[in-house]
PAZA-554431 format. One line per field, with one value per residue: residue number from 1; residue in three letters; z, x, y of N, C-alpha, C in turn. Coordinates in steps of 0.1 Angstrom, whole numbers, plus 5000, padded with zeros to 4 digits. Each point is the difference from the previous one (the first is absolute). Example, Ala and Ser with C-alpha at 12.3 -4.5 7.8 and 13.67 -1.06 7.14 Angstrom:
resi = [1; 2] $
resn = [ALA; SER] $
n.c3 = [5078; 4993] $
n.c1 = [5132; 4996] $
n.c2 = [4943; 5011] $
ca.c3 = [5000; 5000] $
ca.c1 = [4991; 5009] $
ca.c2 = [5012; 5011] $
c.c3 = [5000; 5008] $
c.c1 = [5009; 4992] $
c.c2 = [5012; 5011] $
END
This chain:
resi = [1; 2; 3; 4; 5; 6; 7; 8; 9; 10; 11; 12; 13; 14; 15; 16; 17; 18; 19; 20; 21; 22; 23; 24; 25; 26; 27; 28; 29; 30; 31; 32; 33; 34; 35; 36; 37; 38; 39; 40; 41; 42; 43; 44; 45; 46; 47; 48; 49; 50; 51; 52; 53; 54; 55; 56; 57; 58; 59; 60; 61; 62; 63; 64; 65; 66; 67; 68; 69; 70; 71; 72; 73; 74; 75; 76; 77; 78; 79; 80; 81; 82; 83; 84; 85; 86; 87; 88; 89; 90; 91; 92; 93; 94; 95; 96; 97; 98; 99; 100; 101; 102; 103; 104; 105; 106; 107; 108; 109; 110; 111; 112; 113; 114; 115; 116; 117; 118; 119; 120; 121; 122; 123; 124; 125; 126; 127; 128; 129; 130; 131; 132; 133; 134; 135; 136; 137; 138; 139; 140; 141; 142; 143; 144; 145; 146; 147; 148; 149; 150; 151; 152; 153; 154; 155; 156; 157; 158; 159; 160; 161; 162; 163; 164; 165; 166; 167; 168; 169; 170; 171] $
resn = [UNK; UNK; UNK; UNK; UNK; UNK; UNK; UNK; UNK; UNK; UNK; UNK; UNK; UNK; UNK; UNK; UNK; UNK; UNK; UNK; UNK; UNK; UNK; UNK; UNK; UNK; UNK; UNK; UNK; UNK; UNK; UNK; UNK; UNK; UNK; UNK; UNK; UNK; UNK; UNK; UNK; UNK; UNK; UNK; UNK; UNK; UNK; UNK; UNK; UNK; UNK; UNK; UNK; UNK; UNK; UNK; UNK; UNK; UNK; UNK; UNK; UNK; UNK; UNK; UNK; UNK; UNK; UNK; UNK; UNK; UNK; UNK; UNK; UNK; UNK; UNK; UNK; UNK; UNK; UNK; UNK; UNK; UNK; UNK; UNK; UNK; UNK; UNK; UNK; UNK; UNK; UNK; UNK; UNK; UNK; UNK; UNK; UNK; UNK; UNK; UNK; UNK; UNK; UNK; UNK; UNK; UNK; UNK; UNK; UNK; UNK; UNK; UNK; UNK; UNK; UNK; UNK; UNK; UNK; UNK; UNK; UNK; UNK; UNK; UNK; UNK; UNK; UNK; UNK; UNK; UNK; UNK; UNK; UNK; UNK; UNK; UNK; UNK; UNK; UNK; UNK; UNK; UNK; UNK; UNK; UNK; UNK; UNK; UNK; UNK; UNK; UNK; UNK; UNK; UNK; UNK; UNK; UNK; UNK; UNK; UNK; UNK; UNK; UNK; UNK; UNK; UNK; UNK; UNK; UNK; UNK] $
n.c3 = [5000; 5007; 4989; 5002; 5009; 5003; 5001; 5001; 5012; 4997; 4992; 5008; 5007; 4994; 5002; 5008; 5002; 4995; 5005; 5014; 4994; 4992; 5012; 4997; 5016; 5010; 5008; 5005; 4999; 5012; 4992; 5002; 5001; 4998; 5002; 4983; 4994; 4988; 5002; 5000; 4991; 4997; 5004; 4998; 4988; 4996; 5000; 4993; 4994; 5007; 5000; 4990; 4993; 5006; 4999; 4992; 5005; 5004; 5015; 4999; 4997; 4992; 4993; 4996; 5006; 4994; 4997; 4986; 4998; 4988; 5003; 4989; 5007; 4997; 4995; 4997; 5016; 5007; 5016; 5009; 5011; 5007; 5001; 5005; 5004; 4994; 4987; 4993; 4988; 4994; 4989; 5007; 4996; 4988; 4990; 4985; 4998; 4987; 5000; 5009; 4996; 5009; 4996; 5000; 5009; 5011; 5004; 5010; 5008; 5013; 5006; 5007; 5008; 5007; 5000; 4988; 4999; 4986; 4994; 4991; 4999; 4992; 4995; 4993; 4996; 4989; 4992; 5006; 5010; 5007; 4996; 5009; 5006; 5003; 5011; 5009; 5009; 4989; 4992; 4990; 4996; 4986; 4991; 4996; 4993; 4996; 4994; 4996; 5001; 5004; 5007; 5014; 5009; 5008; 5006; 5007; 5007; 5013; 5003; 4991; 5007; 4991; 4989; 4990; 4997; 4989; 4993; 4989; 4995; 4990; 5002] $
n.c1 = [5008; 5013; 5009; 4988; 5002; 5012; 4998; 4989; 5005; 5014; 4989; 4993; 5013; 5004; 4991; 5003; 5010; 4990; 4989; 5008; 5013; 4986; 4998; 5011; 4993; 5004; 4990; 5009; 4989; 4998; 5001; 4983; 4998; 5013; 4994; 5002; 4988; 5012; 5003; 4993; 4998; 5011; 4999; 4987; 5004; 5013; 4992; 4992; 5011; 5007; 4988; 4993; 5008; 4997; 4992; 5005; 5002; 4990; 4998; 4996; 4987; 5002; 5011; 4994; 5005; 4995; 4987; 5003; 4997; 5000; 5007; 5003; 5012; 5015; 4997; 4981; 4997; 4996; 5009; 4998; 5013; 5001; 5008; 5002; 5012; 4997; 5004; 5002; 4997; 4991; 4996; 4996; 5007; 4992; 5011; 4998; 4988; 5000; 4988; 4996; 4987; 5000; 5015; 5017; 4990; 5007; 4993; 5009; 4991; 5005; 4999; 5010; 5000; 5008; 4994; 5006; 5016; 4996; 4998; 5003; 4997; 5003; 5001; 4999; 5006; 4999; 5011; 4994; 5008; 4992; 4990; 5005; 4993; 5005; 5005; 4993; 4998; 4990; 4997; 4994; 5004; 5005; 5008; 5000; 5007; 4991; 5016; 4992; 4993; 5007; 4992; 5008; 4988; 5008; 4997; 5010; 4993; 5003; 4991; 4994; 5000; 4987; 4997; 4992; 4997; 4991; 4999; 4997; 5001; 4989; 5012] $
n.c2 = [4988; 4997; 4987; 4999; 5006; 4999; 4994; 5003; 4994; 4987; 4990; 5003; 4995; 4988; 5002; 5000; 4990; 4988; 5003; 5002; 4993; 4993; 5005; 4999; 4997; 4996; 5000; 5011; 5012; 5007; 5006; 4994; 5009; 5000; 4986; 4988; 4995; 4999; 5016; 5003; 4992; 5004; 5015; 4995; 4992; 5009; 5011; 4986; 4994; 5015; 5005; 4988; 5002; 5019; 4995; 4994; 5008; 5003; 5004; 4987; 5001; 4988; 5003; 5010; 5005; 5007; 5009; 4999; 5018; 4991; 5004; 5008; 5002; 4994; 5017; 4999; 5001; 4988; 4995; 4989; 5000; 4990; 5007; 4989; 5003; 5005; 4989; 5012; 4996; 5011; 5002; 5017; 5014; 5002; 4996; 5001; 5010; 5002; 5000; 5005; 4998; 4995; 5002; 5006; 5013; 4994; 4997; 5000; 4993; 5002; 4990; 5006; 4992; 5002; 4986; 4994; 4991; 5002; 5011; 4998; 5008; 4985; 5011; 4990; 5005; 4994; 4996; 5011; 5005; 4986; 5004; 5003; 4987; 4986; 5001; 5009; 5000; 4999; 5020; 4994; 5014; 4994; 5008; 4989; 5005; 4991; 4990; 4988; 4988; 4990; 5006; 5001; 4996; 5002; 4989; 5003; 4988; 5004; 4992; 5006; 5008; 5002; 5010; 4996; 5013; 4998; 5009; 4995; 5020; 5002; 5010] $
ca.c3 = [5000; 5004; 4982; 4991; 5003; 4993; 4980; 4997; 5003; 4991; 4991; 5003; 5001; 4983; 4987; 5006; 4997; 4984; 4998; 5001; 4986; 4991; 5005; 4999; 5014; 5011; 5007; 5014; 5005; 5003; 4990; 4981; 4992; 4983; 4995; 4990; 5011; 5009; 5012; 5012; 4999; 5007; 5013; 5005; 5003; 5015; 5011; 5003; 5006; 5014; 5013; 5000; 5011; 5007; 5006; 5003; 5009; 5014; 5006; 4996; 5012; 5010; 5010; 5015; 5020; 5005; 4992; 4990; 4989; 4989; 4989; 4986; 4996; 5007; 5007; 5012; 5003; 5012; 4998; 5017; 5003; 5012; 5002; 5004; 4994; 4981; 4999; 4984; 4992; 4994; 4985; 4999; 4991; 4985; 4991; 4988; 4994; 4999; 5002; 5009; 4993; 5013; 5001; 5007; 5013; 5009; 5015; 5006; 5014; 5006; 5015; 5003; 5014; 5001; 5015; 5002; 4991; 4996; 4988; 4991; 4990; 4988; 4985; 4991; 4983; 4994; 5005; 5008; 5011; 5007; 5007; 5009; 5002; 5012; 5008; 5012; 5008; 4995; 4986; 4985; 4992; 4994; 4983; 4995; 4985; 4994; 4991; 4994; 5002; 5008; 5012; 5012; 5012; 5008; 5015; 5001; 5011; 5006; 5015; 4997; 5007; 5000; 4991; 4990; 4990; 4987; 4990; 4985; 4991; 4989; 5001] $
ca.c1 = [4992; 5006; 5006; 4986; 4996; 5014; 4995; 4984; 5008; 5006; 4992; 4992; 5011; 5007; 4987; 4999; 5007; 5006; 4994; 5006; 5006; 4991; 4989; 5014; 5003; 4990; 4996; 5010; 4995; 4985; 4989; 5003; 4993; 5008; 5010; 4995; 4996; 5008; 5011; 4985; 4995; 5012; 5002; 4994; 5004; 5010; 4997; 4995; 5008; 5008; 4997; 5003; 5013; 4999; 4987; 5007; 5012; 4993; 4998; 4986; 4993; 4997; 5012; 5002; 4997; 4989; 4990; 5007; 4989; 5006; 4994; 4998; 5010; 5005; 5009; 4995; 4997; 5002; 5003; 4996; 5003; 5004; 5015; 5008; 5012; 5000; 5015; 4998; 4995; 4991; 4997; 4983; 4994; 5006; 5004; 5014; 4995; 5007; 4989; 4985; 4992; 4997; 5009; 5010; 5000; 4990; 4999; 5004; 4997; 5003; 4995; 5008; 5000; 5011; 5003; 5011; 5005; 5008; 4991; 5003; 4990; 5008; 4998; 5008; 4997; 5007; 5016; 5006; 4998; 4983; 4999; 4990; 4986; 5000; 5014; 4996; 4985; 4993; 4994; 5002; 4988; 5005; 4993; 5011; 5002; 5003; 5006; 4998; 5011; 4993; 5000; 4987; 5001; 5003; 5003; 5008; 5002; 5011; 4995; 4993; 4982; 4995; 4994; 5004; 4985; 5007; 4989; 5009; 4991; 5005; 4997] $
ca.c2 = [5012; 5014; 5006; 5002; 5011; 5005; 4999; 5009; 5020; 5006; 5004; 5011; 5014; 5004; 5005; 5020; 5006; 5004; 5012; 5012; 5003; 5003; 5013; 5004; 5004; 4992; 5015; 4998; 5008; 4997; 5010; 4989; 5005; 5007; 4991; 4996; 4992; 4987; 4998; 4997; 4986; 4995; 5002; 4999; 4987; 5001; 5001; 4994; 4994; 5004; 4999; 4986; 4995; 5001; 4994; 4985; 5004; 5007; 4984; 4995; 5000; 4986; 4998; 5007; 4998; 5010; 4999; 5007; 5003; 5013; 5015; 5001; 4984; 4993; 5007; 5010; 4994; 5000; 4990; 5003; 4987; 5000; 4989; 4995; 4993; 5002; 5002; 4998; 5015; 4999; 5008; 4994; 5001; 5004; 4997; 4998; 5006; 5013; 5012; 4995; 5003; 5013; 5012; 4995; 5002; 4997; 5004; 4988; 5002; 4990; 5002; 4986; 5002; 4989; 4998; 4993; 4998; 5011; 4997; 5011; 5005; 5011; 5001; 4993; 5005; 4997; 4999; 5008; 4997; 5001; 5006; 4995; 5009; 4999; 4990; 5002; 5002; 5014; 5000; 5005; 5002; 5006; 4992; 4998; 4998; 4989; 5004; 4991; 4985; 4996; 5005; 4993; 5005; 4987; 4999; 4987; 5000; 4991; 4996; 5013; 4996; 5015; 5005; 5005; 5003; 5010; 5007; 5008; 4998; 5013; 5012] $
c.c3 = [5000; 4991; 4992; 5005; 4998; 4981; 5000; 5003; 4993; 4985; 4997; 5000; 4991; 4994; 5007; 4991; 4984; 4997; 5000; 4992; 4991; 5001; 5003; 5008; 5012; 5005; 5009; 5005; 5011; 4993; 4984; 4993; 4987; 4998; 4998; 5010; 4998; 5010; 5013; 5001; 5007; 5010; 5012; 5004; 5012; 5011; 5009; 5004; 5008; 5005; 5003; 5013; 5012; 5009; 5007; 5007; 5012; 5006; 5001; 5013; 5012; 5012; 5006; 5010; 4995; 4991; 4990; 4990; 4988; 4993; 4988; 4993; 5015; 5008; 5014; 5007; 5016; 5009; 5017; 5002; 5015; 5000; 5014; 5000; 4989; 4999; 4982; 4996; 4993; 4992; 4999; 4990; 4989; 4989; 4994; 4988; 4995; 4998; 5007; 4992; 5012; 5002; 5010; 5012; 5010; 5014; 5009; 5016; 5004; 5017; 5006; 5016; 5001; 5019; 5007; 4988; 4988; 4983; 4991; 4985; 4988; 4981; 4989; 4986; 4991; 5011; 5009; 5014; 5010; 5008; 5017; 5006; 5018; 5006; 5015; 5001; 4994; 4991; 4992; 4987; 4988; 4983; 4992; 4985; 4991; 4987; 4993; 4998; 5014; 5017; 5009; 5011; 5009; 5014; 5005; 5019; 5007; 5009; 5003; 5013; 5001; 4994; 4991; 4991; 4989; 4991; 4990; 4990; 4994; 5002; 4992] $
c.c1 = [5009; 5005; 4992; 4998; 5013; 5001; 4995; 5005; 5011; 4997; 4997; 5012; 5001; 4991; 5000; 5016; 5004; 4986; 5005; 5006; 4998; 4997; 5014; 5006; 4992; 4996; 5005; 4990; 4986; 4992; 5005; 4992; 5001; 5004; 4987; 4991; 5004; 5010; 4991; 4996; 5013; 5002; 4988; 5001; 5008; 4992; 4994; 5003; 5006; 4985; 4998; 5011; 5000; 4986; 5007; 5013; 4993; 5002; 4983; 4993; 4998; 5015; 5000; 4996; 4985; 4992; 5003; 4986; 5006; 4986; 4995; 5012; 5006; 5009; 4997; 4988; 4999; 5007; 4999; 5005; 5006; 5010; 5004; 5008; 5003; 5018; 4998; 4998; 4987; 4999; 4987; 4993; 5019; 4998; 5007; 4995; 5008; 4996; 4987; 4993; 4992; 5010; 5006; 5004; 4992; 4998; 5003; 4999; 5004; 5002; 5012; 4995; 5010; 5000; 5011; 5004; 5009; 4988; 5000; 4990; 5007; 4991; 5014; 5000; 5013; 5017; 5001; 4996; 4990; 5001; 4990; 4993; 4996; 5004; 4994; 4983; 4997; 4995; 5011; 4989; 5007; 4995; 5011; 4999; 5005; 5007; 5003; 5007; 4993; 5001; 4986; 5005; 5007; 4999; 5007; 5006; 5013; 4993; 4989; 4985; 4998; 4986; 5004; 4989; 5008; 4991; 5011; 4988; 5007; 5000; 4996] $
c.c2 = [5013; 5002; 5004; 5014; 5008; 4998; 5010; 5016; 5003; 5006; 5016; 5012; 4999; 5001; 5017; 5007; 5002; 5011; 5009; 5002; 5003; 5015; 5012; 5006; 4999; 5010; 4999; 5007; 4996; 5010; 4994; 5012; 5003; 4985; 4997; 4987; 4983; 5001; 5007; 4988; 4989; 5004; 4995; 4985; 4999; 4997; 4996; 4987; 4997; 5002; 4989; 4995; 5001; 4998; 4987; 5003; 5004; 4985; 4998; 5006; 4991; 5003; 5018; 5004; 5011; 4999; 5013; 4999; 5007; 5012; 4999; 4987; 5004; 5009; 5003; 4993; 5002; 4990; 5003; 4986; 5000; 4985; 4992; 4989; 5003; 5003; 4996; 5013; 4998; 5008; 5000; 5011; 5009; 4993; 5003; 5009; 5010; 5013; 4996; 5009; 5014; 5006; 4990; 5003; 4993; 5007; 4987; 5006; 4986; 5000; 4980; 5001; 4983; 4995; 4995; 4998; 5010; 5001; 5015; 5001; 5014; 4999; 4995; 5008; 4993; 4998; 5011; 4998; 5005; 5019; 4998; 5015; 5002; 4990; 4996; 5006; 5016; 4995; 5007; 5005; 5012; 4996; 4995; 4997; 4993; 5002; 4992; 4989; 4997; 5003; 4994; 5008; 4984; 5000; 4992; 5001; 4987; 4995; 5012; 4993; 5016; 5003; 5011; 5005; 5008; 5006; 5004; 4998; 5013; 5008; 5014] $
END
């Protein structure tokens, strides 16, 4: 099943990328507006694909610790959990999109209360380094701007016994 589905996706890139050639330049841009509509038709493919990806990268609902509601997709949402012992990480919301169809800013609220143990609450964007959000007992309430490829919000606890609530939506 998994080479059947690696076939099907490699397929699909190389069918994006010899459009793009055909179409005599990929749209590097998020404003398709002046491009012809096979390099919109390719860019949208992209895009569709990485969020693809990125859906299958969040951690499932069945394996996390709290009750996680998505939004319009996968950026925005709600997520209320109460930890103990907790020693791992979780990917509970983003993706791999290269343009969100609701705009690239979010609003990210967030609420840690830590009773023990150690548990950090950081934003992932592409190869550059997490920015975090929160480390110890508070809040957080800022927007962050999304810059395409694949990005999450993460939780990752050491012996974590606490709570944890979150709101990301569009700003």
């Amino acid at each position: 099943m998994i080479k059947q589905k690696t076939k099907w996706i490699g397929a699909m890139l190389s069918l994006m990328v010899i459009m793009g050639l055909l179409s005599d330049c990929a749209v590097s841009s998020s404003d398709t507006e002046e491009y012809s509509p096979v390099q919109k038709f390719v860019y949208r493919i992209g895009n569709f694909f990485s969020g693809a990806a990125g859906e299958n990268a969040l951690t499932s609902d069945r394996r996390i610790k709290g009750d996680r509601e998505f939004g319009k997709d996968n950026y925005v949402g709600t997520y209320q959990a109460e930890y103990n012992n907790f020693s791992g990480s979780e990917l509970l919301f983003g993706g791999a999109a290269l343009e969100r169809e609701e705009g690239n800013s979010l609003k990210v609220t967030c609420s840690l209360k830590i009773e023990s143990g150690t548990a950090k609450v950081s934003w992932h964007s592409g190869d550059e380094e997490p920015t975090m959000l929160l480390q110890k007992t508070g809040e957080y309430s800022d927007t962050i701007e999304l810059k395409g490829g694949w990005e999450s919000l993460r939780v990752e606890g050491d012996k974590f016994k606490g709570e944890i609530k979150f709101k990301l939506s569009d700003s």
